[in-house]
C-alpha positions as protocol buffer text, in pm:
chain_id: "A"
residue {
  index: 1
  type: UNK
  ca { x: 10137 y: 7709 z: 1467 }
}
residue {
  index: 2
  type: UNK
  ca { x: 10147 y: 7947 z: 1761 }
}
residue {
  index: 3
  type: UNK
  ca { x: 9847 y: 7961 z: 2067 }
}
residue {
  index: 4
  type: UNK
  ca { x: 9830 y: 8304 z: 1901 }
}
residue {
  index: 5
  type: UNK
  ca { x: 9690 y: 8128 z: 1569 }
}
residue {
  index: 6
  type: UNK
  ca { x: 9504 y: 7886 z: 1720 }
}
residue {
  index: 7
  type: UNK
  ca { x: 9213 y: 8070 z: 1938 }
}
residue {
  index: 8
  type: UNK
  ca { x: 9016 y: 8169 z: 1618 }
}
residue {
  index: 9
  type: UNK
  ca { x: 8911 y: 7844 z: 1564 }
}
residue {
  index: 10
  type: UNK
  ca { x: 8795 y: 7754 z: 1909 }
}
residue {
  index: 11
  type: UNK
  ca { x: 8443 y: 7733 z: 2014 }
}
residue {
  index: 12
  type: UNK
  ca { x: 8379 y: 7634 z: 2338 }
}
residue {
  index: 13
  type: UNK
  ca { x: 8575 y: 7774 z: 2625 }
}
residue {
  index: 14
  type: UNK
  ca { x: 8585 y: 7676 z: 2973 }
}
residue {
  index: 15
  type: UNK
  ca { x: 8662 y: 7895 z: 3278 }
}
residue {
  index: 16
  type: UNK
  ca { x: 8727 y: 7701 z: 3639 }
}
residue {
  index: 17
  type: UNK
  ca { x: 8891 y: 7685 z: 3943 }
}
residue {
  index: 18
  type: UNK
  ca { x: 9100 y: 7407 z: 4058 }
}
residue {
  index: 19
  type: UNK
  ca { x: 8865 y: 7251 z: 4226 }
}
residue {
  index: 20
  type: UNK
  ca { x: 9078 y: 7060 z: 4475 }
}
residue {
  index: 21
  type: UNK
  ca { x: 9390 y: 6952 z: 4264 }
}
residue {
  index: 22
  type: UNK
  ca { x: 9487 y: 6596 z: 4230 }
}
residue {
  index: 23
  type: UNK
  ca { x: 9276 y: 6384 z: 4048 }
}
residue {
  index: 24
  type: UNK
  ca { x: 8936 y: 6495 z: 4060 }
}
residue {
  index: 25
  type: UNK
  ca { x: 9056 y: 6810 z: 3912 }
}
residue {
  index: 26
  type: UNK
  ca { x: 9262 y: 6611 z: 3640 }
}
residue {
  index: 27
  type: UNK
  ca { x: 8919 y: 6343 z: 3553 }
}
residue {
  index: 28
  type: UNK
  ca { x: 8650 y: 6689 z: 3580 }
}
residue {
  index: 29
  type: UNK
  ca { x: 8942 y: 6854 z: 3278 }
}
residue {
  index: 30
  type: UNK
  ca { x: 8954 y: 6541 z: 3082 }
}
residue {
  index: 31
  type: UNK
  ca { x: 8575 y: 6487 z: 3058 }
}
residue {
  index: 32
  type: UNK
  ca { x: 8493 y: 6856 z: 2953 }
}
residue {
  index: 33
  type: UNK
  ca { x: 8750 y: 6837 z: 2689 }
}
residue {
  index: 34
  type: UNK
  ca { x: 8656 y: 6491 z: 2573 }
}
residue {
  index: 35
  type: UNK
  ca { x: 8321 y: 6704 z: 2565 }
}
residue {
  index: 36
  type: UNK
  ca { x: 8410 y: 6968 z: 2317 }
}
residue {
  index: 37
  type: UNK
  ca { x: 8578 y: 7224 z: 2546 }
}
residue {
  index: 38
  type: UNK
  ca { x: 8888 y: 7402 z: 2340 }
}
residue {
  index: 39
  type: UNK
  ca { x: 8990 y: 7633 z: 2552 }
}
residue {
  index: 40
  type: UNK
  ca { x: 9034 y: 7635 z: 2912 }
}
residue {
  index: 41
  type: UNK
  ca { x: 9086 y: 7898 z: 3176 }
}
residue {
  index: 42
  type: UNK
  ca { x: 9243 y: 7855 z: 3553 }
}
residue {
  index: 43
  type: UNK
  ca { x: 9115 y: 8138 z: 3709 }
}
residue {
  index: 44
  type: UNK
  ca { x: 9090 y: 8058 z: 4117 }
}
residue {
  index: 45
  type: UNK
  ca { x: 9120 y: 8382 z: 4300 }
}
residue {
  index: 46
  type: UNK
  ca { x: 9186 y: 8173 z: 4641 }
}
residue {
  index: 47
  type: UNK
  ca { x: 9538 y: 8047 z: 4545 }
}
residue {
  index: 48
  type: UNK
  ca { x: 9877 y: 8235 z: 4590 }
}
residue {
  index: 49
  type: UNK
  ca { x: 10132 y: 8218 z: 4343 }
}
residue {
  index: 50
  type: UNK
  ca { x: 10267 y: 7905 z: 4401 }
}
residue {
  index: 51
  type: UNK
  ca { x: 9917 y: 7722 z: 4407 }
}
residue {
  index: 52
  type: UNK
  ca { x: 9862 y: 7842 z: 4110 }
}
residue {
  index: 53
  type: UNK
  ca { x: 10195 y: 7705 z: 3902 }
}
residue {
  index: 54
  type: UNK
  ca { x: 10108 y: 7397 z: 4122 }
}
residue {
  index: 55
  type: UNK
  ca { x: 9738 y: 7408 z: 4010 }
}
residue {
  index: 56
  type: UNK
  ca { x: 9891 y: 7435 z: 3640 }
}
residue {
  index: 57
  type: UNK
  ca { x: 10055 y: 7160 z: 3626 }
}
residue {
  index: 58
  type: UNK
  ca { x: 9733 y: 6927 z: 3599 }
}
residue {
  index: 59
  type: UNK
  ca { x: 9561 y: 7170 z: 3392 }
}
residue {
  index: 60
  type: UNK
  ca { x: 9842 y: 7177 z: 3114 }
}
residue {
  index: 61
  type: UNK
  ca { x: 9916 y: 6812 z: 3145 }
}
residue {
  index: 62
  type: UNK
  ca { x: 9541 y: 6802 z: 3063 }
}
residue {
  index: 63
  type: UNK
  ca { x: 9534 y: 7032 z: 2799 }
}
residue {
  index: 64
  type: UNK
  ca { x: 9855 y: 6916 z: 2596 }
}
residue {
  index: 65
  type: UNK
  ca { x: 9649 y: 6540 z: 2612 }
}
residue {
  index: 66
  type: UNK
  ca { x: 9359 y: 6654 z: 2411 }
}
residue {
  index: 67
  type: UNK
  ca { x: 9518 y: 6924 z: 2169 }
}
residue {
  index: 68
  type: UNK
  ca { x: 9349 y: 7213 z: 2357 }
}
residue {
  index: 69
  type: UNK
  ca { x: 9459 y: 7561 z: 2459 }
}
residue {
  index: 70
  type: UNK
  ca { x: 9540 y: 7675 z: 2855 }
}
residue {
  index: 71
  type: UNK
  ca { x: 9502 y: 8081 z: 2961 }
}
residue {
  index: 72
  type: UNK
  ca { x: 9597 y: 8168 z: 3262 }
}
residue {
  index: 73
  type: UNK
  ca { x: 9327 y: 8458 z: 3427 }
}
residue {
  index: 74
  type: UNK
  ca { x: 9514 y: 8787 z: 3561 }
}
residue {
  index: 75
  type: UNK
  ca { x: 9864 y: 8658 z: 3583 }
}
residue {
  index: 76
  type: UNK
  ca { x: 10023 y: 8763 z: 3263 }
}
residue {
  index: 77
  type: UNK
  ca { x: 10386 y: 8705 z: 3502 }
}
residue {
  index: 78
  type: UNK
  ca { x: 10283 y: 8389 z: 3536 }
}
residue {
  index: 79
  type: UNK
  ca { x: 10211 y: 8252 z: 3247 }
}
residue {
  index: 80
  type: UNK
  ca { x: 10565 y: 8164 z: 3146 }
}
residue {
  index: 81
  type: UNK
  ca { x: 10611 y: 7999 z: 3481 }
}
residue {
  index: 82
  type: UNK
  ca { x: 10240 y: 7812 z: 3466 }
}
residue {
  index: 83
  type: UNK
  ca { x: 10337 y: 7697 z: 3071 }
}
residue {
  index: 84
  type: UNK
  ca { x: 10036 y: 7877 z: 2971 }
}
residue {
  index: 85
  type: UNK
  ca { x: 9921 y: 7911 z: 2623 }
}
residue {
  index: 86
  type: UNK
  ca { x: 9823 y: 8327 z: 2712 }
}
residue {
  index: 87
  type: UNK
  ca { x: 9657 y: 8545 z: 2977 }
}
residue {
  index: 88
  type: UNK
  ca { x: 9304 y: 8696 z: 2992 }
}
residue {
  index: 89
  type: UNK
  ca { x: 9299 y: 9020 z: 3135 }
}
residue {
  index: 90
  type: UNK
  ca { x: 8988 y: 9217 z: 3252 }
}
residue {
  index: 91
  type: UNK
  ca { x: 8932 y: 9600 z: 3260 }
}
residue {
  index: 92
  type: UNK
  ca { x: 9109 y: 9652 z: 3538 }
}
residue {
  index: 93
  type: UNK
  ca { x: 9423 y: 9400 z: 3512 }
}
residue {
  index: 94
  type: UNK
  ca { x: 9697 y: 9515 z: 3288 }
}
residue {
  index: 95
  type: UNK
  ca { x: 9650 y: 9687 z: 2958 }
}
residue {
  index: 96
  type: UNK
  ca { x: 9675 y: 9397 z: 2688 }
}
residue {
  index: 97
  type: UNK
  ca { x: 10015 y: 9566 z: 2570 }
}
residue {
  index: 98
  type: UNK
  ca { x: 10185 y: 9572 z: 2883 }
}
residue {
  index: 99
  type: UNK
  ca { x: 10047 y: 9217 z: 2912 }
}
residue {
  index: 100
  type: UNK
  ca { x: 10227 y: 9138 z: 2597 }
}
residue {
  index: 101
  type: UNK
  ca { x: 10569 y: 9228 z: 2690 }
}
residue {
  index: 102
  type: UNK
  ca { x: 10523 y: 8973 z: 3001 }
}
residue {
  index: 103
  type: UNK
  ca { x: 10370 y: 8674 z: 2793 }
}
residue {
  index: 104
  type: UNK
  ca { x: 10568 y: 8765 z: 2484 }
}
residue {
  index: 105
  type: UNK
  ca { x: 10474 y: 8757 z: 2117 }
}
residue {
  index: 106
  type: UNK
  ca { x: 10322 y: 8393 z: 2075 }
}
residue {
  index: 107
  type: UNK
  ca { x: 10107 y: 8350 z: 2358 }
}
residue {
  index: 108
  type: UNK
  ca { x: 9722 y: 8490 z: 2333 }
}
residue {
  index: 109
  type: UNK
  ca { x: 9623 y: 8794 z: 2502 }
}
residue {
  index: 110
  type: UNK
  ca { x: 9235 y: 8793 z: 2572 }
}
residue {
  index: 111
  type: UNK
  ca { x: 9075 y: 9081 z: 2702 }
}
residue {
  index: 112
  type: UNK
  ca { x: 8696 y: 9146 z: 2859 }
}
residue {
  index: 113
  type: UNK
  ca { x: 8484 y: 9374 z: 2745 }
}
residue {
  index: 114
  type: UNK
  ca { x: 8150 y: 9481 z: 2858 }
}
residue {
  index: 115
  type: UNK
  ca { x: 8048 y: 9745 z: 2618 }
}
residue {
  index: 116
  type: UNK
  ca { x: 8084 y: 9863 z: 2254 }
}
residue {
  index: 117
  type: UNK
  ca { x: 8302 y: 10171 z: 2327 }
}
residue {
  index: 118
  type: UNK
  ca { x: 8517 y: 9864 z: 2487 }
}
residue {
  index: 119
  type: UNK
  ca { x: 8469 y: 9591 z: 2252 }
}
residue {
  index: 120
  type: UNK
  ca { x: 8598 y: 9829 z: 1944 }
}
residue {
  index: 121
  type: UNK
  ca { x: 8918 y: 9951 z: 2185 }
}
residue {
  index: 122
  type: UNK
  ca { x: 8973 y: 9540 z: 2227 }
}
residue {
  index: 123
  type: UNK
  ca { x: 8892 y: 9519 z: 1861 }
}
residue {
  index: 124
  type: UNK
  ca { x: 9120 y: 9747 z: 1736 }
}
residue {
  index: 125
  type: UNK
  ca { x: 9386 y: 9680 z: 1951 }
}
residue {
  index: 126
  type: UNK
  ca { x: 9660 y: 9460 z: 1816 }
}
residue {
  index: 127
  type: UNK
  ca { x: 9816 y: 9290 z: 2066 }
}
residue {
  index: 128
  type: UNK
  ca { x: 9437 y: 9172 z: 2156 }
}
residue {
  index: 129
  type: UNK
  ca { x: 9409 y: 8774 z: 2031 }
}
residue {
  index: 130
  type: UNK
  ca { x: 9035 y: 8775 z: 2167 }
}
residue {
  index: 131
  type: UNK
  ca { x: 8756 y: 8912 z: 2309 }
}
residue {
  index: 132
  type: UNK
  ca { x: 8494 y: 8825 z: 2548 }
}
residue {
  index: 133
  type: UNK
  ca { x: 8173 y: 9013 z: 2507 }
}
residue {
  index: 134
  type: UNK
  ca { x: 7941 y: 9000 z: 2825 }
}
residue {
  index: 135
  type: UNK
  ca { x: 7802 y: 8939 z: 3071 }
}
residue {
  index: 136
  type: UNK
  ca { x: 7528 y: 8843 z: 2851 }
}
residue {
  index: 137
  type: UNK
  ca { x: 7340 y: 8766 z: 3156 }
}
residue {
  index: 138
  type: UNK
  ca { x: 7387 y: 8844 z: 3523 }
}
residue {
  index: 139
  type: UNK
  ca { x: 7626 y: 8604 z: 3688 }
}
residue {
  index: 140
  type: UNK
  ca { x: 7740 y: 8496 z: 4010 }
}
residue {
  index: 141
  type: UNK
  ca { x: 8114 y: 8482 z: 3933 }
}
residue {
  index: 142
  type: UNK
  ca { x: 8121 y: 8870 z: 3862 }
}
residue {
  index: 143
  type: UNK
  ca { x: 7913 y: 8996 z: 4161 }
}
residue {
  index: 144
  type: UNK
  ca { x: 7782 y: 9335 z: 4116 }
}
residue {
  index: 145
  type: UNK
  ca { x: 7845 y: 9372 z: 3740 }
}
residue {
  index: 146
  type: UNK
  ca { x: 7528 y: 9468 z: 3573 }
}
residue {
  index: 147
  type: UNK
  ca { x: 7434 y: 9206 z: 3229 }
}
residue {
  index: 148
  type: UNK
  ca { x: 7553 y: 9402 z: 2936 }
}
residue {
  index: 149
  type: UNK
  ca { x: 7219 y: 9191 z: 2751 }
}
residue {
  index: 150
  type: UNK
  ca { x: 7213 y: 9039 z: 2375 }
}
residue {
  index: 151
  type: UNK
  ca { x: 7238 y: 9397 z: 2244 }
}
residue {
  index: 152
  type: UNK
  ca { x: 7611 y: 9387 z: 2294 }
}
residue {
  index: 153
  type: UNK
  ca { x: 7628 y: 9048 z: 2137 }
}
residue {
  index: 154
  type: UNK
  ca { x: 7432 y: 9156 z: 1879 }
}
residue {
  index: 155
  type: UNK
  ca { x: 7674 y: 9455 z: 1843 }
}
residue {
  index: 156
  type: UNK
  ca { x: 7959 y: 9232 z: 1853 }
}
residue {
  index: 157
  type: UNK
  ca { x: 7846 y: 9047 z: 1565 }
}
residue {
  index: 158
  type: UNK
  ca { x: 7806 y: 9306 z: 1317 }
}
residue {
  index: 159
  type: UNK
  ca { x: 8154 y: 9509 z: 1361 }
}
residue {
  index: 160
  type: UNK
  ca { x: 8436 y: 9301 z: 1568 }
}
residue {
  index: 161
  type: UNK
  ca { x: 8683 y: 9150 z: 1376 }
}
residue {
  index: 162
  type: UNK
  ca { x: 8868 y: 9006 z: 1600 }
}
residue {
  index: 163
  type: UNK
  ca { x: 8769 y: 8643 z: 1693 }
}
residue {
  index: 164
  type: UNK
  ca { x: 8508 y: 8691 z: 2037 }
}
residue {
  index: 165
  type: UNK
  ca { x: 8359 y: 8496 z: 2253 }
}
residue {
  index: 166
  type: UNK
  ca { x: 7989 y: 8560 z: 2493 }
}
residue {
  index: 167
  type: UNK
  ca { x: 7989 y: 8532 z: 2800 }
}
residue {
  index: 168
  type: UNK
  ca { x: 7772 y: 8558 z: 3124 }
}
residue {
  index: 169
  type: UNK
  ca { x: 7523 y: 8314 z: 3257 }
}
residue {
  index: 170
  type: UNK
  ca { x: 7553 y: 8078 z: 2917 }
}
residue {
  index: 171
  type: UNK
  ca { x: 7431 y: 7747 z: 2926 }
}
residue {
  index: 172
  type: UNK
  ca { x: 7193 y: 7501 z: 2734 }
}
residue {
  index: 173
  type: UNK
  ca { x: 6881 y: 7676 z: 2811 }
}
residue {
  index: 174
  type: UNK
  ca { x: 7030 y: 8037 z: 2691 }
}
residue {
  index: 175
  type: UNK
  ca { x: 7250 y: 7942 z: 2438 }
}
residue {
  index: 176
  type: UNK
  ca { x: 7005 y: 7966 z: 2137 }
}
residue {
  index: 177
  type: UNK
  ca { x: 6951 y: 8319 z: 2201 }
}
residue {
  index: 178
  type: UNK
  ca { x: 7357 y: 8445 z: 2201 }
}
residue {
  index: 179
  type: UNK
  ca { x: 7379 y: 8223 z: 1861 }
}
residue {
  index: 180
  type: UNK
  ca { x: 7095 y: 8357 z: 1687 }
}
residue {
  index: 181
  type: UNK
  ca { x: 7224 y: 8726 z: 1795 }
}
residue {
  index: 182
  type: UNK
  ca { x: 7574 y: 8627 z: 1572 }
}
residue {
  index: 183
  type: UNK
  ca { x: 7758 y: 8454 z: 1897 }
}
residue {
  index: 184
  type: UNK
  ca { x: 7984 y: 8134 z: 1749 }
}
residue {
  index: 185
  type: UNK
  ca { x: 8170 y: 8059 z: 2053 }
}
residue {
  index: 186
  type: UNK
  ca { x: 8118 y: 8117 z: 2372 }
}
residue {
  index: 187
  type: UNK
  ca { x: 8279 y: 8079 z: 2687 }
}
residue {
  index: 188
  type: UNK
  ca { x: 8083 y: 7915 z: 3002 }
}
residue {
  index: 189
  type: UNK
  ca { x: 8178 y: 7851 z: 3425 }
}
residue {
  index: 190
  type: UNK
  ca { x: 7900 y: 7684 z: 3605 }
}
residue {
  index: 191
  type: UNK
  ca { x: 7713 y: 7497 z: 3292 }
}
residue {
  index: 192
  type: UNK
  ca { x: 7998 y: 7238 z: 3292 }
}
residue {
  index: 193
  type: UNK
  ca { x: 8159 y: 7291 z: 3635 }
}
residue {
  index: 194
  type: UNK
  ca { x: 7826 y: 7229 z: 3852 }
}
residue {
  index: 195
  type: UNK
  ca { x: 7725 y: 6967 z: 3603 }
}
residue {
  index: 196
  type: UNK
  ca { x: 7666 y: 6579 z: 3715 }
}
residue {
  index: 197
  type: UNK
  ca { x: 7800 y: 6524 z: 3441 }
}
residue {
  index: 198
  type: UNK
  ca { x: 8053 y: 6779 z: 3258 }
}
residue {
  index: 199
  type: UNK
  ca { x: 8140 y: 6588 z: 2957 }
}
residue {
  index: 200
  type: UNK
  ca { x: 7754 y: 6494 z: 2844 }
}
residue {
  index: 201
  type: UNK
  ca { x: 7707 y: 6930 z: 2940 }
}
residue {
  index: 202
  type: UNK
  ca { x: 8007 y: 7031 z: 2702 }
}
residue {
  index: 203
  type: UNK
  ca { x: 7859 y: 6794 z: 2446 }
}
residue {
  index: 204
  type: UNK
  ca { x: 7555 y: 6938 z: 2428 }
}
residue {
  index: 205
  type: UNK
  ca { x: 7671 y: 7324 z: 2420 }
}
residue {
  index: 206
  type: UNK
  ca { x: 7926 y: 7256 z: 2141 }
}
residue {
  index: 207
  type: UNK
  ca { x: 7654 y: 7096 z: 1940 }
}
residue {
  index: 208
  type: UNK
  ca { x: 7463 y: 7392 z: 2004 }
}
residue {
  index: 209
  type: UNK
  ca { x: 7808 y: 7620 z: 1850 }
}
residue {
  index: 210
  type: UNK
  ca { x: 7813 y: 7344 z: 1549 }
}
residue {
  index: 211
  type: UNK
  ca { x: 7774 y: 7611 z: 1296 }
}
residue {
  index: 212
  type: UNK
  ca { x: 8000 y: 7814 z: 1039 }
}
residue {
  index: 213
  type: UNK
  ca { x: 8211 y: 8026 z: 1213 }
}
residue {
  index: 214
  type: UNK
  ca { x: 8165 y: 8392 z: 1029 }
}
C-alpha cells in the first residue's frame, strides 16, 4: 500500500517544527503518536536545506516506529532526500502537478485551501491526495490570513470528495463545532505542541474524531 492510499484513513494530523532536534524532539513525536496522531508534518520555516533532511531524520525514524505517515511542508525537492511520505503545498508553493513530477507518483500531494472556488480546484484536481480546509479560526501560525469560518467546513462537507482535513485554531474546546459541521479529521499545531502534556492532548482530540468517516 502506497502513502498515496493511506491518507484517507487518517484522522488526526499533526503540524510542528523541530523543536530543537535530538531527543526532546524524538520523545514530544513519540508521545503525540502514541496519542492518536497519524499524520505528521515538519514544517520549520527557520531551517535551511540541510537542517531540514537533518531534522527528518528523527521525524521519519519516529514515524516508521508507530505506522504513521511523514509530509514534508513546501519542499516537494526534498521530499525524496527527507524520505518523506509527500509534500503539502499552499497557494502559493508549487501547483500540486508540478509538485508531482518532483515527489513522483506514490507519495501524497496535499494542498491548502481557503475557499470553495479553491477547495473544488483541490477537489477536482487529480494529482491532489488531500485537502486542508481552513483556517477555521484565526491562527497565529498564518499571520494575517483572515478565518475562512465553519461555513467553508460546512461547504467542504457536502461536495469534496477528496479525503480533507480542518484546520485553523482546532483544539479540544473548538473541535465539537468543525465535527458537527461534517469535519472527520482534522489537522492541529499548538493543541499538542504547547501542551504539558502532548500525548494525554492527542488522546483527547482523536476521541473527539472517533466517528464514521463519511
Amino acid at each position: 500500500m502506497t502513502p498515496r492510499d493511506r491518507i484517507g484513513a487518517c484522522r488526526l494530523y499533526l503540524v510542528c517544527g523541530a523543536r530543537g532536534g535530538g531527543a526532546s524532539l524524538r520523545a514530544f513525536l513519540d508521545a503525540a503518536l502514541r496519542g492518536g496522531v497519524d499524520v505528521v508534518q515538519l514544517r520549520d520555516k527557520t531551517l535551511d536545506d540541510d537542517g531540514l533532511v537533518s531534522a527528518a531524520e528523527t521525524f521519519r525514524a519516529a514515524a516508521n516506529e508507530h505506522g504513521t505517515l511523514f509530509i514534508l511542508n513546501d519542499r516537494p525537492d526534498l521530499v525524496a532526500a527527507c524520505n518523506a511520505d509527500g509534500v503539502h503545498v499552499g497557494q502559493d508553493d508549487l501547483p500540486p502537478g508540478e509538485a508531482r513530477a518532483l515527489v513522483g507518483p506514490d507519495r501524497i500531494v496535499g494542498r491548502s485551501t481557503h475557499a470553495p472556488d479553491q477547495g473544488a480546484a483541490a477537489d477536482a484536481d487529480p494529482e491532489v491526495d488531500y485537502l486542508a480546509v481552513g483556517p477555521v479560526h484565526a491562527t497565529p501560525t498564518k499571520p494575517g490570513r483572515p478565518a475562512a469560518g465553519i461555513d467553508y467546513v460546512r461547504w467542504a462537507a457536502a461536495n469534496v470528495a477528496t479525503p480533507w482535513f480542518a484546520i485553523g485554531g482546532l483544539d479540544a474546546t473548538t473541535l465539537s463545532a468543525v465535527t458537527a459541521a461534517g469535519a472527520t479529521r482534522i489537522v492541529v499545531v499548538r493543541a499538542i505542541e504547547a501542551a504539558i502534556d502532548p500525548e494525554a492532548a492527542a488522546r483527547t482530540l482523536r476521541a473527539g474524531l472517533e466517528v464514521p468517516v463519511a
